[in-house]
Backbone as CSV, one residue per row, in Angstrom:
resi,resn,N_x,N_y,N_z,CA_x,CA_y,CA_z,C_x,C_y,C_z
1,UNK,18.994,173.496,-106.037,18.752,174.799,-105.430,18.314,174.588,-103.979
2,UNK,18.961,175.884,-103.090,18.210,174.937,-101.734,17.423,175.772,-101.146
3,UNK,16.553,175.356,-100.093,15.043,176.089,-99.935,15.827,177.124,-98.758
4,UNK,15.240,178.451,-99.331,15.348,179.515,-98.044,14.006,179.393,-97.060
5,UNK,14.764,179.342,-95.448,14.417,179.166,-94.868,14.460,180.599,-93.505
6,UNK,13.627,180.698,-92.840,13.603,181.872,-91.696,14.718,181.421,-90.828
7,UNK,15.790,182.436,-90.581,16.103,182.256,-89.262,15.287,182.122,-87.858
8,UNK,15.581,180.872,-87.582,14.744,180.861,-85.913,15.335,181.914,-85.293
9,UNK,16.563,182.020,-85.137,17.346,182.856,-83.897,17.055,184.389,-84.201
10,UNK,17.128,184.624,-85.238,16.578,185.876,-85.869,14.692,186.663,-85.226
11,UNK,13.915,185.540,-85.702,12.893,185.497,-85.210,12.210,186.101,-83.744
12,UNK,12.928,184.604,-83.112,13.002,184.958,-81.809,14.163,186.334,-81.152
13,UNK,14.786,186.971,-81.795,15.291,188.396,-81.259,14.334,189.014,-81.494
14,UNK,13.333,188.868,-83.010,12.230,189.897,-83.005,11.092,190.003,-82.179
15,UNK,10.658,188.485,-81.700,9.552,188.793,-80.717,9.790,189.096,-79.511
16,UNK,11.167,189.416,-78.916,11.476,189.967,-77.820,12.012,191.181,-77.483
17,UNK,12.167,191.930,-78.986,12.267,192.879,-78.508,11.597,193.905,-78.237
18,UNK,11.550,195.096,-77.760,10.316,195.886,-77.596,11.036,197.336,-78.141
19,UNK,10.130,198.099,-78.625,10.524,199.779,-78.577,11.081,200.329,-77.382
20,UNK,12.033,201.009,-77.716,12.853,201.547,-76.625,12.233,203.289,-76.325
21,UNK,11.206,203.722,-76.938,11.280,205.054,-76.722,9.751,205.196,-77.628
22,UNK,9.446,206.701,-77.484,8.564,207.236,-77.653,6.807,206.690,-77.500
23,UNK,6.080,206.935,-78.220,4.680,206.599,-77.426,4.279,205.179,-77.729
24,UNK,5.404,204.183,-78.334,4.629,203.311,-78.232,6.267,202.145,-77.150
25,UNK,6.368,202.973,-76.816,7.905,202.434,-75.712,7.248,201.712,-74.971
26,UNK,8.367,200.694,-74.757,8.053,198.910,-74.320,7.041,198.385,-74.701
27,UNK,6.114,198.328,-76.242,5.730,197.443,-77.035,6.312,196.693,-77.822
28,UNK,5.728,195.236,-77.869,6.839,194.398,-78.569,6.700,195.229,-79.837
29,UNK,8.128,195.086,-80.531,7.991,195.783,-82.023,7.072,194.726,-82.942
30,UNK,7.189,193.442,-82.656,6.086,193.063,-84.196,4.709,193.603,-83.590
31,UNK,4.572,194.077,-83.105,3.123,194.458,-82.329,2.779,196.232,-83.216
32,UNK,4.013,196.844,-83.300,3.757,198.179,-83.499,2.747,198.164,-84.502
33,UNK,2.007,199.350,-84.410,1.167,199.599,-85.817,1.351,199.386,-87.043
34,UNK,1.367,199.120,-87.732,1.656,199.391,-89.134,1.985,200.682,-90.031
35,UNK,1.458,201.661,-89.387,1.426,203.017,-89.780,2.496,203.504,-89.271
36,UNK,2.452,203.238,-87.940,3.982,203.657,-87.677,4.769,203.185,-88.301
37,UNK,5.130,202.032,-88.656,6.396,201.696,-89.433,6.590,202.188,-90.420
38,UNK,5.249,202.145,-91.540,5.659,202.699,-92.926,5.907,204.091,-92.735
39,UNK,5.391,204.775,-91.740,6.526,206.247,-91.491,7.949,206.195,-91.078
40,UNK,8.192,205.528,-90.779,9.296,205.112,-90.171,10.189,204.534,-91.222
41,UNK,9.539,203.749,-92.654,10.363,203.016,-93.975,10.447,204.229,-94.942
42,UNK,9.444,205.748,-94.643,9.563,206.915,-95.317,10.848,207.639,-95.170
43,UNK,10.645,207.822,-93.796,11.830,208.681,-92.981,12.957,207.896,-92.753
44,UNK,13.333,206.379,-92.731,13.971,206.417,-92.201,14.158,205.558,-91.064
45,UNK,14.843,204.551,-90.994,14.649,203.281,-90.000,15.778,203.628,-88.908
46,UNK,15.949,203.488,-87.753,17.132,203.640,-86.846,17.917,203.167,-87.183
47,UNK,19.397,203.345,-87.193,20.596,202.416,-87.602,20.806,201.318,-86.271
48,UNK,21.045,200.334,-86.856,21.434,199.336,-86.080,20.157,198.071,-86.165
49,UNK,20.517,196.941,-84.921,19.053,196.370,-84.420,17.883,196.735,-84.030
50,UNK,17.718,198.192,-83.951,16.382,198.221,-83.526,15.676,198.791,-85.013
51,UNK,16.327,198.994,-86.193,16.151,199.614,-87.476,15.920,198.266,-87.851
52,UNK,16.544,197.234,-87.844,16.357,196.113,-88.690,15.541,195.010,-88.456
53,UNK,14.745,195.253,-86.474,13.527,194.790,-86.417,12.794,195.365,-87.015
54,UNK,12.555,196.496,-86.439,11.712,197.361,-87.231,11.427,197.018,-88.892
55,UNK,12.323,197.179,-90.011,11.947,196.614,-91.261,11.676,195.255,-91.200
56,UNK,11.909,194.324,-90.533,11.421,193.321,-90.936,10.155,192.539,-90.030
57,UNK,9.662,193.524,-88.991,8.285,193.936,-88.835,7.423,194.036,-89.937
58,UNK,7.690,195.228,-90.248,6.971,195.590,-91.415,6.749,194.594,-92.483
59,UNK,8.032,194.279,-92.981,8.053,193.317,-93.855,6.948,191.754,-93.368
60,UNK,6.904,191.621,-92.273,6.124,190.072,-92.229,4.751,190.736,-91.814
61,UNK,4.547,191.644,-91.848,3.125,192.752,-91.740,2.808,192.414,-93.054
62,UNK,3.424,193.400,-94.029,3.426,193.731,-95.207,2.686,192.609,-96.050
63,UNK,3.384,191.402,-95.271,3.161,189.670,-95.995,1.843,188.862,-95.630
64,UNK,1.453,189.534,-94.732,0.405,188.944,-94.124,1.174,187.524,-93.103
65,UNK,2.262,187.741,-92.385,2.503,186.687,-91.493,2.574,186.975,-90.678
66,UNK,2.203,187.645,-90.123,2.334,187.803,-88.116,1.747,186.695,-87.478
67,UNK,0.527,185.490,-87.942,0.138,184.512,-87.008,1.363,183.355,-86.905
68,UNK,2.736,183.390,-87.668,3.622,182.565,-88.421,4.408,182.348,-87.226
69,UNK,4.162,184.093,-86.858,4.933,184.293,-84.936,4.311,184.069,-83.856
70,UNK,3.328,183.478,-83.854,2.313,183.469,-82.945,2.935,182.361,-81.434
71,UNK,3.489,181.006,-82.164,3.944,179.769,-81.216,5.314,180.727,-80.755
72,UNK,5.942,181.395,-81.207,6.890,181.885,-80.616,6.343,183.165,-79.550
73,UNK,5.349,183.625,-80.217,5.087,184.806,-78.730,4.580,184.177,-77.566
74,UNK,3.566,183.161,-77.808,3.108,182.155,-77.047,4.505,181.756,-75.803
75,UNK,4.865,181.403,-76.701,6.538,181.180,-75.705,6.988,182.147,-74.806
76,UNK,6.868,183.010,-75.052,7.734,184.328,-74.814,6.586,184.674,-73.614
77,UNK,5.247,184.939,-73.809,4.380,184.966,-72.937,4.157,186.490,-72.518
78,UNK,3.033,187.407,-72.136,2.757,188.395,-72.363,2.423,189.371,-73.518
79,UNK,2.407,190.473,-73.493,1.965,191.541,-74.576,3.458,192.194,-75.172
């Protein structure tokens, strides 16, 4: 059986990208609240890439791994 593993490249699209709109526009998305998202997994995720950061935000929220991203924001540098 073979071990699942995180996409790096995946990853790193998530810590760079940011919200494109409303009040929390140009925050990185793993950054968003938490609350916002799970309104957002109620209603309804955007179609496309910015829907599928978004869930899987949540999802490494959800998990308790956001420090997992930490050497990669480090990288990336800023808020």
């Amino acid at each position: 059986m073979s071990e699942l593993r995180p996409d790096p490249a995946i990853l790193l699209e998530l810590v760079r990208a940011r919200m494109p709109f409303g009040k929390y526009a140009s925050l990185r998305i793993i950054h968003l609240p938490e609350p916002y998202l799970l309104w957002f997994e109620r209603e309804g995720f955007p179609h496309g890439k910015l829907g599928e950061h978004m869930a899987l935000a949540l999802e490494i929220k959800r998990n308790g791994l956001e420090r997992l991203l930490d050497p990669l924001l480090d990288d990336e540098g800023g808020p």
